[in-house]
C-alpha positions in Angstrom: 0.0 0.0 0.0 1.5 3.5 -1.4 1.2 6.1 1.5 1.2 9.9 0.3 2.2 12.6 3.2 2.5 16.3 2.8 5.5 17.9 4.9 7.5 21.3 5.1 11.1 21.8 5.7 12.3 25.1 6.1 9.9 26.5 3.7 10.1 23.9 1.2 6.7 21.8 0.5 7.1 18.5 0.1 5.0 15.5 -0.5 6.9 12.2 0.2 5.3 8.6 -1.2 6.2 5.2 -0.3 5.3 1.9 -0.4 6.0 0.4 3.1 5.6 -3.3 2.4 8.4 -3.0 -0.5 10.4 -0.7 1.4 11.2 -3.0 3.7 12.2 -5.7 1.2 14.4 -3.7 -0.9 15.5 -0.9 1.2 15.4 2.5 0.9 17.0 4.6 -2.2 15.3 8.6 -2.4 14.7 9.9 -5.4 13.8 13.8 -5.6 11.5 14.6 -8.4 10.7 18.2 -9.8 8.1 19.5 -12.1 7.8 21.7 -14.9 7.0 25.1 -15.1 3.5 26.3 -13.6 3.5 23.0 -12.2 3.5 21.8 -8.9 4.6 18.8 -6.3 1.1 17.5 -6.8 1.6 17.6 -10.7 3.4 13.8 -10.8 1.4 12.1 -8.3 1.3 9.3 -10.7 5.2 9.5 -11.3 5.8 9.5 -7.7 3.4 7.1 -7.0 5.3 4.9 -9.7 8.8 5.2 -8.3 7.1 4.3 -4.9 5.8 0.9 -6.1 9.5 -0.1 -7.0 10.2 0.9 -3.4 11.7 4.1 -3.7 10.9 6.9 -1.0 9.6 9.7 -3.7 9.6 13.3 -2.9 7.8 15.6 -4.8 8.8 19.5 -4.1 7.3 22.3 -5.1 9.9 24.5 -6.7 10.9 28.1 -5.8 8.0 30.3 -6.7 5.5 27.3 -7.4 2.8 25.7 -5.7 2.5 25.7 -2.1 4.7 28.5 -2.4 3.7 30.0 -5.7 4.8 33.8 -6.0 1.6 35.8 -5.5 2.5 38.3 -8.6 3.6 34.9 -10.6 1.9 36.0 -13.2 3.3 39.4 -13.4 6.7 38.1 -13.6 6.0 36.3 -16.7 4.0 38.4 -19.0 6.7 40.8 -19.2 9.4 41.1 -22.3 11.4 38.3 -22.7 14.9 39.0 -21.0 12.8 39.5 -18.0 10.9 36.5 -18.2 14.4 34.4 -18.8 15.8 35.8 -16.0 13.2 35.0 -13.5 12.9 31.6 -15.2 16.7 31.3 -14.3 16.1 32.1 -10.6 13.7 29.6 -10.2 16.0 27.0 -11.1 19.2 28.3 -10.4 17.8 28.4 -6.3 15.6 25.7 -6.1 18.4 23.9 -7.3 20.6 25.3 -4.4 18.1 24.1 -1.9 19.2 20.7 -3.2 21.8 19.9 -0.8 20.6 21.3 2.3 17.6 18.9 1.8 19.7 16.0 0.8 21.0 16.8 4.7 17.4 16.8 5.6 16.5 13.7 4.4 19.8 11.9 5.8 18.5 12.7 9.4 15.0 12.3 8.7 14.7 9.1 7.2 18.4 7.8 7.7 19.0 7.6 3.7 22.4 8.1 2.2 21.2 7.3 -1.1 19.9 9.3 -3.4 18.5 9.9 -7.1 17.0 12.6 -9.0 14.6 13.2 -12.2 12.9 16.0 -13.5 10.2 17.5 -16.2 11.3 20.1 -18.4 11.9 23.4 -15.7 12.6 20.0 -12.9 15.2 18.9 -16.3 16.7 22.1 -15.8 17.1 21.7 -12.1 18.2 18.2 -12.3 21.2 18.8 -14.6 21.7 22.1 -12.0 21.5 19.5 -8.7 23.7 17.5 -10.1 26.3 19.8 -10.8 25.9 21.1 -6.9 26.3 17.7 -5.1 27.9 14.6 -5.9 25.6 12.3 -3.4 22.8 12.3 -6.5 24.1 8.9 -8.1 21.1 8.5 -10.6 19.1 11.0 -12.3 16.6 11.5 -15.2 16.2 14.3 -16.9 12.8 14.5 -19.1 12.3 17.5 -21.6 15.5 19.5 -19.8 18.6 21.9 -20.7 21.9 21.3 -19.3 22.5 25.0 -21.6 21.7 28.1 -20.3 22.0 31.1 -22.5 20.9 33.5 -20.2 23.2 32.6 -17.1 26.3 30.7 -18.9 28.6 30.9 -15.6 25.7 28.5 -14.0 25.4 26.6 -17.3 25.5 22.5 -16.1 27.5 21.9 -19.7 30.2 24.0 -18.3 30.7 22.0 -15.3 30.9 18.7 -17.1 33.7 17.4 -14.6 31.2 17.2 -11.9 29.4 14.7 -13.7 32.0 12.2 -12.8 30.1 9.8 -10.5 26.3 10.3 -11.9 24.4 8.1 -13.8 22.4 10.1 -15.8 19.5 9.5 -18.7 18.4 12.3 -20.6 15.1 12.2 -23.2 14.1 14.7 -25.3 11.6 15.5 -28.1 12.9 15.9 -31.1 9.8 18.4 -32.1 10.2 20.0 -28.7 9.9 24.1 -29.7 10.2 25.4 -26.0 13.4 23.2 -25.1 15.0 22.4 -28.4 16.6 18.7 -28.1 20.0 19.4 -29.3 21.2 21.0 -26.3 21.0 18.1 -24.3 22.2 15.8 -27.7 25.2 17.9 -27.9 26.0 17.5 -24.0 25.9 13.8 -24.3 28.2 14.0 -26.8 30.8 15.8 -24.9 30.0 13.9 -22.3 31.2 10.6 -24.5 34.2 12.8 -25.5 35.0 13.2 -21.8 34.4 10.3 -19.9 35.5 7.0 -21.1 33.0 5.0 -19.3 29.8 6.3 -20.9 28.4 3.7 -22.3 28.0 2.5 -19.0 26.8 5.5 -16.8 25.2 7.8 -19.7 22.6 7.3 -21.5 20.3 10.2 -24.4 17.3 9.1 -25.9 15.0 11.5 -28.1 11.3 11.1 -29.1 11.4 12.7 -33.1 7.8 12.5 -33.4 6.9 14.1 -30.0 6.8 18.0 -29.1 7.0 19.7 -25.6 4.1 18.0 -24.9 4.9 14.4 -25.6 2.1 11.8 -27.2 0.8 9.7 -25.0 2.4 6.7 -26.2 5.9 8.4 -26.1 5.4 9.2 -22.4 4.2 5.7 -21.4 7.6 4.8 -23.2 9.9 7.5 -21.6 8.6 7.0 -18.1 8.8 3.4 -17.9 12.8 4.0 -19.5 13.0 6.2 -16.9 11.5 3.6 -14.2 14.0 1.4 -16.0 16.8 3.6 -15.4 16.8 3.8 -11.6 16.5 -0.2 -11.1 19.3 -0.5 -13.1 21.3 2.4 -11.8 20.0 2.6 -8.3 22.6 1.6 -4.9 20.1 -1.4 -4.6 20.9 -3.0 -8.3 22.5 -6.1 -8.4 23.9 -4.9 -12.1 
């Protein structure tokens, strides 16, 4: 039986699922998982629910600015010109994903995990490639829809940092007809990523949907999430691979 529970830590909402039964045979791995943009924690209940039936402890969080703590002139901030609207778009990932380790901390005491994943949609892709960049304990991530390229705040840029992608095990998926976060970014970064580590076949992985936009068809998404599912049993500290 999944159990859903809302929490707080310092003024971060969080909604944490797990399946207790399964828990307890396969132990416990957390996987932080982040939405996309005008989303919330509540947005991927099914996700979270999914990771929690392969007995992961899921945690939702509602990133800077969104849901539970959704800016009261959000939309304000994002009906201006479009240098504005990038640079608040920036923020929001840029210090959600700062919040990262300080909750990694959080979770160590509170639930006596020291292993951890991550995975993202589209503005949680951003923050995913960011997280990772800012703290080496996340050993598995998915990023779905994300940029590890940011334009508008290239000293933050994840593709600039690649050498802190030394111990991750990371899946990215795009869409190839994706016109809000063009694919190639993260296509290129794999690449470099290849180029830079000689072990990628076995810690990297890119896969791109070329008949799915930002908004993937349904049958794509069935396909990248359970890839994604795939990824963390394969990847995760609880793998026998």
């Amino acid at each position: 039986m999944i159990t859903t529970k809302y929490d707080e830590w310092n003024g971060i909402p969080l909604v944490v699922c797990e399946d207790t039964q399964l828990q307890s045979s396969i132990g416990k791995e957390c996987i932080l998982f982040y939405h996309g943009f005008k989303g919330s924690k509540e947005s991927n209940l099914r996700e979270l629910n999914s990771l929690a039936s392969h007995g992961y402890l899921a945690v939702g969080v509602d990133a800077l600015g969104h849901g539970a703590r959704r800016y009261v002139d959000f939309d304000q901030r994002f009906t201006t010109d479009g240098s504005t609207t990038d640079r608040e778009f920036m923020k929001i990932i840029s210090q959600t994903a700062t919040e990262v380790p300080h909750l990694l901390d959080h979770l160590t005491d509170e639930h006596s995990i020291d292993n951890f994943g991550i995975a993202g949609i589209s503005m949680g892709g951003f923050i995913t490639y960011a997280a990772i960049v800012l703290d080496p304990r996340l050993r598995v991530a998915v990023s779905i829809l994300g940029s590890p390229h940011w334009a508008a705040d290239p000293p933050h840029s994840p593709d600039h940092h690649i050498e802190k992608f030394s111990s991750v095990h990371l899946l990215s998926m795009n869409a190839g007809k994706d016109d809000l976060v063009p694919s190639h970014f993260a296509r290129d970064f794999h690449i470099a990523l290849g180029d830079h580590f000689a072990d990628y076949e076995r810690r990297f992985d890119y896969v791109e949907y070329p008949n799915s936009g930002h908004f993937m068809d349904d049958a794509d998404w069935r396909l990248c999430w359970a890839r994604a599912l795939n990824w963390f049993d394969a990847h995760s500290s609880t793998s026998t691979t």
